[in-house]
C-alpha positions in Angstrom: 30.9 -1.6 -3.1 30.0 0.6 0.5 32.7 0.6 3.1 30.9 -0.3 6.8 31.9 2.6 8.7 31.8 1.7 12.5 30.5 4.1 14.4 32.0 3.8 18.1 29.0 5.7 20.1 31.3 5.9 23.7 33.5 8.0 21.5 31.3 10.0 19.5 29.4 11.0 23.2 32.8 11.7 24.6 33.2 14.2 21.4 30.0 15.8 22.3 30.9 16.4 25.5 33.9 18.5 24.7 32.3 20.8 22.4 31.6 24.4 23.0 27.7 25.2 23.6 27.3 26.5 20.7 29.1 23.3 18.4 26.7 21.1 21.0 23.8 23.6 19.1 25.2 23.1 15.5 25.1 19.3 15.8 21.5 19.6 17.7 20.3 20.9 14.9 22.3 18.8 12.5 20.9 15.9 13.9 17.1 17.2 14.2 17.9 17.7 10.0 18.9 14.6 9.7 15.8 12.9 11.3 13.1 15.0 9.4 15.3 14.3 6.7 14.7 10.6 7.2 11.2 11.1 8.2 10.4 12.2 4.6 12.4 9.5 3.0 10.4 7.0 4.9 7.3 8.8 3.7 7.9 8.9 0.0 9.1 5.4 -0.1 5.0 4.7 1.7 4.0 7.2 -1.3 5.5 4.8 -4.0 3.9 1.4 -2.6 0.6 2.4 -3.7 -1.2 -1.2 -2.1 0.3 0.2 0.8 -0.8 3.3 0.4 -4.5 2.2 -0.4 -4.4 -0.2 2.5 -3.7 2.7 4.7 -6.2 5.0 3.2 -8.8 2.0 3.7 -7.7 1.5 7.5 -8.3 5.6 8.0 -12.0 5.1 6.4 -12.3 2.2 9.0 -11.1 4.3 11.9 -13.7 7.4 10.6 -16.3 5.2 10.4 -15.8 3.4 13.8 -14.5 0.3 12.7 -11.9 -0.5 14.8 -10.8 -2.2 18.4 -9.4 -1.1 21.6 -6.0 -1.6 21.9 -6.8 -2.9 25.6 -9.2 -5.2 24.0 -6.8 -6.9 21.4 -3.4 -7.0 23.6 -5.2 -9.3 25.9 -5.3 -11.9 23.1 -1.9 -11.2 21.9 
């Protein structure tokens, strides 16, 4: 079983704040590691759902091949 960690944000910003410029740099680039690092997660979990991989590949074909609407033509029925 996980333990929910709380995460206080007031406090972690507060934290932040009292670092030294270069700590503030070390967790910059922490957290840009950690959002790439999610960003490929995200992508091989899309890799593994191959219908959703072939729907996407079949809505790219679509867009190549002009078959698609305006965004300012479909938000007005939305």
């Amino acid at each position: 079983m996980r333990k929910s960690i709380v995460i206080n944000e007031d406090q972690l910003f507060t934290d932040f704040k009292k670092l030294s410029t270069e700590r503030k740099k070390e967790v910059a680039d922490f957290i840009a590691y950690l959002k790439v690092k999610e960003e490929i997660e995200v992508t091989k979990e899309i890799l593994k759902d191959k219908d959703l991989l072939k729907s996407i590949m079949r809505g790219d074909e679509d867009f190549k091949a002009g078959r698609f609407k305006k965004w300012s033509e479909v938000k007005e029925n939305v």
